[in-house]
C-alpha positions in Angstrom: 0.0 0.0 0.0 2.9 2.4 0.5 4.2 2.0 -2.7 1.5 3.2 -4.7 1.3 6.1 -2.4 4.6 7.1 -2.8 4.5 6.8 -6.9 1.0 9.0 -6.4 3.0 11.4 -4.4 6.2 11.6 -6.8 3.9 12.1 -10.1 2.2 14.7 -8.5 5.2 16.5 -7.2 6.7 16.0 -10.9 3.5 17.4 -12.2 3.4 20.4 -9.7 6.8 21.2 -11.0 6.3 21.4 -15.0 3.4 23.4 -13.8 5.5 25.9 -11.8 8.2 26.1 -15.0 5.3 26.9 -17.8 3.8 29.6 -15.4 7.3 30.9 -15.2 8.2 30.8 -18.4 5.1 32.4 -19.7 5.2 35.4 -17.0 8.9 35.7 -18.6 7.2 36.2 -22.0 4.3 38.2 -21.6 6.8 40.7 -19.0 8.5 40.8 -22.7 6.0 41.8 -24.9 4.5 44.4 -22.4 8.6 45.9 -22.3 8.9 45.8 -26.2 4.9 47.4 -26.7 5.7 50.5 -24.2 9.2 50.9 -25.7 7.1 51.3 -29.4 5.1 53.7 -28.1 7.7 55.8 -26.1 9.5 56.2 -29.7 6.0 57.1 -31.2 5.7 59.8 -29.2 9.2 61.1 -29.4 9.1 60.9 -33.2 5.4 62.9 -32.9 7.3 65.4 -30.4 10.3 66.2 -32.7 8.4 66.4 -35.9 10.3 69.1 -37.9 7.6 72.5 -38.0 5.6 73.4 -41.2 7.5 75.3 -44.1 3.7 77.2 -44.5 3.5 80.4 -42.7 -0.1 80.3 -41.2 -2.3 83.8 -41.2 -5.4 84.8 -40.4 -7.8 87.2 -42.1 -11.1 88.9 -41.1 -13.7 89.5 -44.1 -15.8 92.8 -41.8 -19.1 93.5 -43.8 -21.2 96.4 -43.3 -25.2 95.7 -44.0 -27.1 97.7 -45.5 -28.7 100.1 -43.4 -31.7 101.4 -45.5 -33.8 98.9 -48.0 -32.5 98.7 -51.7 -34.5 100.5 -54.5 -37.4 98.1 -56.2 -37.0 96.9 -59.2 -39.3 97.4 -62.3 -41.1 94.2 -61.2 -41.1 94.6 -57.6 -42.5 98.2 -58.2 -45.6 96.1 -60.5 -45.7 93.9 -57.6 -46.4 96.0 -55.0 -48.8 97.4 -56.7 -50.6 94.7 -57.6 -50.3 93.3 -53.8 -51.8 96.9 -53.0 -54.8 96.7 -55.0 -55.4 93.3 -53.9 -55.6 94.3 -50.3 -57.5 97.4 -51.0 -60.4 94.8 -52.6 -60.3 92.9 -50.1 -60.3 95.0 -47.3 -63.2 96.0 -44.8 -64.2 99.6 -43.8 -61.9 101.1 -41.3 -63.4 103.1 -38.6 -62.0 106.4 -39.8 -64.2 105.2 -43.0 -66.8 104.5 -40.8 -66.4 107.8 -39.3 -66.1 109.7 -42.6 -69.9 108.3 -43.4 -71.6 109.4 -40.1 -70.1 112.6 -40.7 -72.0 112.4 -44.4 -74.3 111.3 -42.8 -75.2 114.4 -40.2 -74.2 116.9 -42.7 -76.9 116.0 -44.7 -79.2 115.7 -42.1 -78.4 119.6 -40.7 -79.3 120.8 -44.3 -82.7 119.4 -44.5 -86.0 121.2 -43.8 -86.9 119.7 -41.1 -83.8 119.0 -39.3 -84.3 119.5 -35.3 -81.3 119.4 -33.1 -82.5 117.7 -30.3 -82.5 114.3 -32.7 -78.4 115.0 -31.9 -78.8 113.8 -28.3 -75.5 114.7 -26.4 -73.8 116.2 -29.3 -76.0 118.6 -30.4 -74.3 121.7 -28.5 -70.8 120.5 -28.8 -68.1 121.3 -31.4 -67.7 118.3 -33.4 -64.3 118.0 -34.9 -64.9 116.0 -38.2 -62.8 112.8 -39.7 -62.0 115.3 -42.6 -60.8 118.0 -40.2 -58.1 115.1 -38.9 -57.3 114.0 -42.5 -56.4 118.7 -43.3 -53.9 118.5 -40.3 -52.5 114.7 -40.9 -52.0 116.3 -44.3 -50.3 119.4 -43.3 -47.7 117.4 -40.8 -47.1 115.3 -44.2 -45.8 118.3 -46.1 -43.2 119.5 -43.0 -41.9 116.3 -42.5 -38.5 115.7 -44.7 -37.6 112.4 -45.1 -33.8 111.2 -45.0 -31.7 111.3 -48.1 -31.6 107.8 -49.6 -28.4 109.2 -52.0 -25.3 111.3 -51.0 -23.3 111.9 -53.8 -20.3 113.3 -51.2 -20.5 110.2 -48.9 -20.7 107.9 -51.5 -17.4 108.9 -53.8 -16.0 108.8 -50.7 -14.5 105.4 -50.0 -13.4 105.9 -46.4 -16.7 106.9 -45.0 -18.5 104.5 -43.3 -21.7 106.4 -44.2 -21.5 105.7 -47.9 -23.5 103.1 -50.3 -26.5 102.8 -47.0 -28.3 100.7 -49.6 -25.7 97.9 -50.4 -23.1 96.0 -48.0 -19.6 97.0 -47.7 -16.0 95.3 -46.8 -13.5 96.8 -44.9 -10.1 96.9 -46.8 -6.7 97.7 -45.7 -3.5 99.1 -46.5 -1.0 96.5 -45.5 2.8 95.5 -46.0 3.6 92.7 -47.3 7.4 91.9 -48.0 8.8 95.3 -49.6 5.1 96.4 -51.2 2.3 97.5 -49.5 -1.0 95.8 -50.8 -4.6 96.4 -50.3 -6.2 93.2 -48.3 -8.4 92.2 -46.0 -7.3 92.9 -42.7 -4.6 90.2 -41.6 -2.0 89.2 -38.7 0.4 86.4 -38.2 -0.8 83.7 -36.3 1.1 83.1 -33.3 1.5 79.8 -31.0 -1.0 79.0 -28.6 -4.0 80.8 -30.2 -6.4 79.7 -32.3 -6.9 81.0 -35.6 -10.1 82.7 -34.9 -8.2 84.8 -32.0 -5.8 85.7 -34.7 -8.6 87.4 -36.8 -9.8 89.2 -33.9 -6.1 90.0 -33.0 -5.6 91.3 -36.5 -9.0 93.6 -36.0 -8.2 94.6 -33.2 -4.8 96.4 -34.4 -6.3 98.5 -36.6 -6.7 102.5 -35.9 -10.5 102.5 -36.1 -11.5 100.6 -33.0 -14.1 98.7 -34.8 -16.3 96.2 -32.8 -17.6 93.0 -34.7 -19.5 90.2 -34.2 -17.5 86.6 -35.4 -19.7 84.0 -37.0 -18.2 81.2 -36.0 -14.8 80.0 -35.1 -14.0 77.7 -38.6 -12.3 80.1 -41.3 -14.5 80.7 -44.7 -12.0 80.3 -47.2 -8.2 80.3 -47.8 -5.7 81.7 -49.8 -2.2 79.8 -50.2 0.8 81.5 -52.1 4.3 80.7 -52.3 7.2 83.0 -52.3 9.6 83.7 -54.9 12.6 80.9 -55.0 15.3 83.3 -54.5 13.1 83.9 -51.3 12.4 80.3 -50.2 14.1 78.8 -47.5 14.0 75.3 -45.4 12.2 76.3 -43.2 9.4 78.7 -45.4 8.1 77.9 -48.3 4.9 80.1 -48.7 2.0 81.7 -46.8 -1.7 80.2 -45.8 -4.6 82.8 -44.9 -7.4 81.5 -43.2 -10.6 84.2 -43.8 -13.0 84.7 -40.9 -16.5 86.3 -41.5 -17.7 89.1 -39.3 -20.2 91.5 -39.0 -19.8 94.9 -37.4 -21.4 95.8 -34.9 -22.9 99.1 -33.5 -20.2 101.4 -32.3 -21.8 104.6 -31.1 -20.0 107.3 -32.9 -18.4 106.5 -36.4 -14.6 106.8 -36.3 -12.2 109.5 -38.2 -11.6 108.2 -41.6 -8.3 106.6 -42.2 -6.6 106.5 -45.6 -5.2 103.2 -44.6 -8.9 101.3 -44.8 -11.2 101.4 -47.5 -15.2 101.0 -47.4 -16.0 99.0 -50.7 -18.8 97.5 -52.4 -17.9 94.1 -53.9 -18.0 95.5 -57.5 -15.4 97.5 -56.1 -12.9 95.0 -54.7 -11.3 94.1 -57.8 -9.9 97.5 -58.2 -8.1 97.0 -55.0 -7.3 93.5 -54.7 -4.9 91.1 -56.6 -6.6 88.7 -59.4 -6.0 85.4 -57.4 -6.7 87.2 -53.9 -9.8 88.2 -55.1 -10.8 84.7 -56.3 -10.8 83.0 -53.6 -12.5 86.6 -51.5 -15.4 86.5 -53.9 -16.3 82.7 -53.0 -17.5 84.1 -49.4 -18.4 87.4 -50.4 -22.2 88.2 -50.6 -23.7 91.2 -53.0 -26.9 90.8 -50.5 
């Protein structure tokens, strides 16, 4: 009987042994792996981290539009419209009670030059002054004739391209007198971006810097367009190759008083942009540019 036991007892010892040495070996292994996986990502990261900067110098623009502050003219057929719409409702309509009014008026007129008109049929009114619905209609028509209506045209303010007043019927774009290299260039207004701000803080950077102190409203923080030119070879180096502008759309917003006109910015209608700006500039401007 003890010598089973004792073969029992050695092939289970045997056993627990292989079983210690796989376990051992396989800990060995996967310790391994998990060494050679973080050392890959380690020189991910370090190849990220030293990744040689962009040759593209990165720019930021803001298009500023002015809307129009009075409604445009009407057209031939929007002038045939309205009138049509006009007619319409005036066929359509019921009496008003100044209409109303105007017949009882008529009405007791007529009555007071009769025969056998007696004033007591007036009731309350009969010894009172009655101001009549044609009496209103004199004086409405008389504060009609003082009243002078705002000029929808100034000739001055609109030949002159620095005034903020000019062209009330149609949007404008602020342009300005930038340098660029050894020129100076008309452009929408632009600054270098610079790290740690986003590109929409550039724009508002680059409005900021201007001498008008002009207050705007951003829509939205993705750019509208982009313009990408590279520099002369004799000018290229390693490390810059060209220039990226990213465009940002803005409205402006109410300022209180207008500021002194500056030579250095322009107020202009989009027909009037390609005077100022360069043929491929204004391409890729008159993507994002509106004629509302």
């Amino acid at each position: 009987m003890a010598a089973p036991c004792r073969r029992m007892a050695s092939v289970t010892l045997l056993y627990f042994r292989s079983c210690f040495r796989r376990t051992a070996v396989g800990s060995a292994g996967v310790r391994q792996l998990s060494t050679t996986s973080v050392c890959g990502v380690t020189l991910q990261t370090k190849s990220r981290t030293e990744k040689p900067p962009s040759p593209w110098t990165l720019m930021a623009a803001v298009c500023l539009q002015r809307l129009p502050v009075i409604s445009a003219d009407c057209s031939p057929v929007e002038q045939r419209f309205r009138q049509m719409l006009q007619q319409m409702e005036l066929e359509k309509s019921l009496v008003s009670e100044h209409e109303l009014r105007l017949l009882e008026d008529a009405e007791r007129l007529s009555r007071k030059q009769a025969d056998d008109y007696d004033s007591d049929d007036e009731g309350s009114h009969g010894d009172q002054d009655i101001v009549l619905a044609q009496d209103l209609e004199d004086s409405w028509e008389q504060k009609l004739q003082t009243f002078q209506p705002g000029l929808r045209v100034n000739a001055d303010a609109d030949e002159d391209l620095t005034s903020l007043e000019r062209c009330l019927a149609d949007p404008l774009v602020l342009v300005a007198e930038q340098q660029v290299g050894g020129d100076k260039l008309w452009l929408l207004p632009q600054t270098q971006w610079q790290e740690g701000e986003t590109l929409r803080q550039t724009a508002e950077r680059a409005l900021n810097s201007l001498p008008a102190g002009l207050k705007a409203t951003f829509l939205g923080n993705a750019p509208c367009g982009v313009y990408k030119y590279k520099l002369p070879k004799a000018a290229r180096t390693e490390s810059t190759v060209g220039t990226k502008v990213f465009f940002f759309k803005a409205i402006l917003s109410d300022s209180g008083a207008p500021a002194a006109p500056s030579a250095s910015l322009l107020w202009a209608k989009k027909s009037e942009l390609q005077r100022y700006l360069k043929p491929a500039y204004m391409m890729k401007v008159d993507r994002f540019v509106l004629a509302l």
